[in-house]
C-alpha positions in Angstrom: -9.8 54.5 -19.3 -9.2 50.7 -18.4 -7.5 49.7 -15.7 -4.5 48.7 -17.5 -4.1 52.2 -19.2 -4.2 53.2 -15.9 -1.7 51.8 -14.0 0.5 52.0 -17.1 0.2 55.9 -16.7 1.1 55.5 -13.0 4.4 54.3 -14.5 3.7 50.3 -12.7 4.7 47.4 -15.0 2.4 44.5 -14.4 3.7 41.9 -13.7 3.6 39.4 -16.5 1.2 35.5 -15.6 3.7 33.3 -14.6 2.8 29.7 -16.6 3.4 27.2 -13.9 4.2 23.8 -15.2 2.9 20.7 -14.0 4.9 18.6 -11.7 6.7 15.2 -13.7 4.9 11.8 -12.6 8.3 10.6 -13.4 12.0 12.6 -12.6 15.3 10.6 -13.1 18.5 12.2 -12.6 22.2 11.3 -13.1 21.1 7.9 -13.5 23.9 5.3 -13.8 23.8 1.6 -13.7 26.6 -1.2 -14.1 26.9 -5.1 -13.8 30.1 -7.5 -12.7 32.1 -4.8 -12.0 32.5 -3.6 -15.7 31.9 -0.5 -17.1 28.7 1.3 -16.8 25.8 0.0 -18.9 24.8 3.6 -19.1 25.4 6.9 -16.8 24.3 10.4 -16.1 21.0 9.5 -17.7 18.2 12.5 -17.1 14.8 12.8 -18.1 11.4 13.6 -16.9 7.6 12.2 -18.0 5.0 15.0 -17.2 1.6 13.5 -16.4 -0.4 12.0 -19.4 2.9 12.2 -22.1 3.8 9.5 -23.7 7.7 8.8 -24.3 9.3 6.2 -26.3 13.1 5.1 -25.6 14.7 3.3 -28.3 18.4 2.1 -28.6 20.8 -0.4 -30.0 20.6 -3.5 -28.5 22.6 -3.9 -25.0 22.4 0.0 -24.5 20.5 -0.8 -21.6 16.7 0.5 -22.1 15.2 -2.3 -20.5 17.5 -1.7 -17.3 16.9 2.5 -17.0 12.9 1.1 -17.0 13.7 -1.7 -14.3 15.6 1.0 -12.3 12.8 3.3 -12.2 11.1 1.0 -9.9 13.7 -0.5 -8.3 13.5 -4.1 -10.2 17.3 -3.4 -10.6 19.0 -1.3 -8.4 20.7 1.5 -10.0 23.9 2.3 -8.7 23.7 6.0 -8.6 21.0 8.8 -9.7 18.1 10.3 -8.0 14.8 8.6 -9.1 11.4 10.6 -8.2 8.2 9.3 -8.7 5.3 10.9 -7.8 7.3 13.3 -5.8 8.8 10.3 -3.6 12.3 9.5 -3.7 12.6 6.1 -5.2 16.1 5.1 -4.2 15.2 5.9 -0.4 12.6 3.4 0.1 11.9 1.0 2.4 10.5 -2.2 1.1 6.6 -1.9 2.3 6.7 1.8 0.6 8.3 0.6 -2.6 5.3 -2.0 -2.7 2.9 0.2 -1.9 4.6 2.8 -4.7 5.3 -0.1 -7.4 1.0 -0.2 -7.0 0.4 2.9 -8.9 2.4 1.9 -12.0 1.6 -1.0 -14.7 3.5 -3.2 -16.2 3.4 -4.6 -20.0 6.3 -6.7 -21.3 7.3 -9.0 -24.1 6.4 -11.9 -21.9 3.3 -11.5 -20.8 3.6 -13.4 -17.8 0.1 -14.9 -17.9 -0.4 -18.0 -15.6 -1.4 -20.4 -18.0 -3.4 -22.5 -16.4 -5.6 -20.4 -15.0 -8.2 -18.8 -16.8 -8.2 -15.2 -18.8 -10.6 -13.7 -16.2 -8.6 -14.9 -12.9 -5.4 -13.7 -14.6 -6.7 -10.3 -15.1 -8.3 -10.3 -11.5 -4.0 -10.4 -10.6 -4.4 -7.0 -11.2 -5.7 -5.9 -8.4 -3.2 -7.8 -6.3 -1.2 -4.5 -6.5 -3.7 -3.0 -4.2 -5.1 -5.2 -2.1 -3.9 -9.0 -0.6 -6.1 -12.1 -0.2 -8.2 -15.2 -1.6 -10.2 -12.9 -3.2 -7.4 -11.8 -5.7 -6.1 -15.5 -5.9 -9.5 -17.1 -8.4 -12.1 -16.0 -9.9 -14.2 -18.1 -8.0 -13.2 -16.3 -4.9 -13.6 -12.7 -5.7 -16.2 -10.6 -4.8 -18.7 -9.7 -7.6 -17.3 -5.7 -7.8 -13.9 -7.4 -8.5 -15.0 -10.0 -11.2 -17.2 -7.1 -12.8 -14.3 -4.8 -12.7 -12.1 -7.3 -14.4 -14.6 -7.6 -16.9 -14.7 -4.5 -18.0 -11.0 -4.1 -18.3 -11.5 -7.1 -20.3 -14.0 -5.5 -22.4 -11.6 -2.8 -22.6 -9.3 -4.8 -24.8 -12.5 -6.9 -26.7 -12.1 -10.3 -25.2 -15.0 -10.3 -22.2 -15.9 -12.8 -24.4 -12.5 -15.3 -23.7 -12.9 -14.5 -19.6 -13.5 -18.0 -19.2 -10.5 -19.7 -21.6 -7.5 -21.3 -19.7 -4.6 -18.2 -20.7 -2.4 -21.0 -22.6 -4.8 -21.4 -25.5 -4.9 -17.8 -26.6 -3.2 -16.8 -29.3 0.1 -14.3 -28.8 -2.0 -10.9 -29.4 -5.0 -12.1 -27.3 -2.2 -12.7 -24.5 -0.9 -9.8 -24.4 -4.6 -8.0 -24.7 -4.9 -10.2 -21.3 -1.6 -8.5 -20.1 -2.9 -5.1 -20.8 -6.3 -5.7 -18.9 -4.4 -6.6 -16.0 -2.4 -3.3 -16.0 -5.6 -1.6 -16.2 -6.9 -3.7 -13.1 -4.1 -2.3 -11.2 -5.6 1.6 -11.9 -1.9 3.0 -12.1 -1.2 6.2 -12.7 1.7 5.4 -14.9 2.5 2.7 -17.3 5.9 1.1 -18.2 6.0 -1.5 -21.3 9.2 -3.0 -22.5 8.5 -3.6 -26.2 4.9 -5.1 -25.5 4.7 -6.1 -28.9 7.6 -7.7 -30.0 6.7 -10.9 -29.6 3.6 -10.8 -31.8 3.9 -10.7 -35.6 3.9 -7.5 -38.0 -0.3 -7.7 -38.2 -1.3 -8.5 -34.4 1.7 -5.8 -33.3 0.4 -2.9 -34.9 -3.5 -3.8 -34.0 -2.4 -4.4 -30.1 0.1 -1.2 -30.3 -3.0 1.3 -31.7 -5.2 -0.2 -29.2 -2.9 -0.3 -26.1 -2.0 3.6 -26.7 -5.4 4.1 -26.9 -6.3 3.3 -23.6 -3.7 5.0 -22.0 -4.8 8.1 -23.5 -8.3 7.7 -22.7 -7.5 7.2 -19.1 -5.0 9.9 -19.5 -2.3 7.3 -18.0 1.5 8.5 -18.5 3.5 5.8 -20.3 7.0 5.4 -20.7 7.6 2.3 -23.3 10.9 0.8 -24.8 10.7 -0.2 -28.7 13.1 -1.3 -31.5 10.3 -0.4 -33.9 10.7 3.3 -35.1 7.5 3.1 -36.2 5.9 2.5 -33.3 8.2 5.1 -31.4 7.5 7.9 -33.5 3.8 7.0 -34.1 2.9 6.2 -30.4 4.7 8.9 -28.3 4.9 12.4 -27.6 8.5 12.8 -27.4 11.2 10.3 -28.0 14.6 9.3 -25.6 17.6 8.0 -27.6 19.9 5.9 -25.5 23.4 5.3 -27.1 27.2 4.5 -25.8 26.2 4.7 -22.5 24.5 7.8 -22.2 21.3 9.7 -23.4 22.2 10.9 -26.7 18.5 12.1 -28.1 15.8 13.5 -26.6 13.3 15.6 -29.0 9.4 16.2 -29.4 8.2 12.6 -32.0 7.1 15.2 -34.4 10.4 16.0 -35.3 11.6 12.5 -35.9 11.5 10.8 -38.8 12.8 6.8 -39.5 15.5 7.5 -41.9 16.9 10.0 -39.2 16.7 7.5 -36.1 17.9 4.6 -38.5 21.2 7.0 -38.5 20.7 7.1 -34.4 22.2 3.3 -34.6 25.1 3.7 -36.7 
């Protein structure tokens, strides 16, 4: 007789395996945020980012996506809302915490906020200005050798070791942004917020930078939380998809289930 027969005959449920879920990298909750006095840009905004998922937030213009991604760290202050990340309490920082928080997560925009005239491989060294201060962050020609070789390979990451010595203002808009992305990576975050990284490059270069820039976040099993006006993209490049509308979170459903005629409707 097994052991389970056993107990079962003894007239003792077991007790069934409790699934325990992992803890979000990212909790927001009630989240509201307003400018000049006017009505809220958005409120009672809730969602969570479990680590490694991907999540896409799309939007009509002016709903205020780039603003809920801002508040997360504190760029803009919300107004009210609880805002956990990594189990701390955002909105209760000091500022040396916040900094020392903000060093975990990466930042991709639309401008990718190169300095131009210094070169690809000192940009990307920037990186690592998150977590740690001195000369040897400021050049190239200052850092030590493990920083230079790290930045390297970040920017082999995104295939332009080859550019590490090109001044940043004479790449071309998808090799920038690569740069951008291989300074994220120099930062080793945890998580990774993008504000539609790739709408500034045309149709071609958006969808080769997109596929590679998701790609790396998945190998390194980053958690990303990205804003995009392409539905494409959103559906393509995420696990499950946030639908800000008229102030308030209006969708929030696995990608699988979405489909670009039905978020085209999401707008009207």
């Amino acid at each position: 007789m097994s052991a389970q027969a056993a107990v079962l005959i003894a007239g003792v449920i077991p007790t069934p395996a409790v699934r325990t879920l992992p803890t979000p990298e990212l909790a927001v909750s009630g989240l509201a945020k307003g400018f000049d006095r006017g009505a809220p840009v958005f409120s009672d905004v809730s969602f969570d980012l479990a680590p490694g998922q991907s999540v896409s937030l799309i939007g009509p213009n002016g709903a205020g996506k780039s603003t809920v991604l801002r508040c997360c760290v504190r760029l803009i202050e919300p107004d009210h809302g609880s805002i956990r990340l990594f189990e701390t309490e955002v909105c209760s920082l000091g500022y040396a915490a916040l900094r020392t928080l903000r060093a975990k997560v990466g930042f991709v925009f639309q401008r990718h906020n190169l300095v131009p005239r210094l070169s690809v491989l000192t940009n990307v060294i920037h990186g690592a200005q998150a977590r740690q201060s001195g000369p040897g962050t400021w050049f190239h020609g200052l850092a030590p050798r493990r920083l230079r070789e790290e930045a390297l390979h970040c920017l082999d990451l995104v295939g332009l070791a080859d550019l590490a010595g090109r001044r940043a203002d004479h790449l071309s808009g998808g090799q920038s942004q690569r740069v951008a992305i291989a300074r994220a990576l120099m930062q080793r975050p945890r998580i990774v917020f993008a504000d539609e990284p790739v709408a500034s490059l045309d149709p071609s270069a958006g969808e080769e930078v997109m596929g590679l820039f998701v790609d790396l976040i998945r190998r390194h099993k980053l958690s990303l939380l990205f804003t995009s006006h392409n539905l494409r993209h959103a559906i393509d490049y995420s696990d499950r998809l946030l639908g800000l509308r008229q102030g308030r979170l209006q969708l929030d459903a696995p990608s699988a289930c979405q489909d670009v005629e039905s978020l085209r409707a999401f707008y009207a």
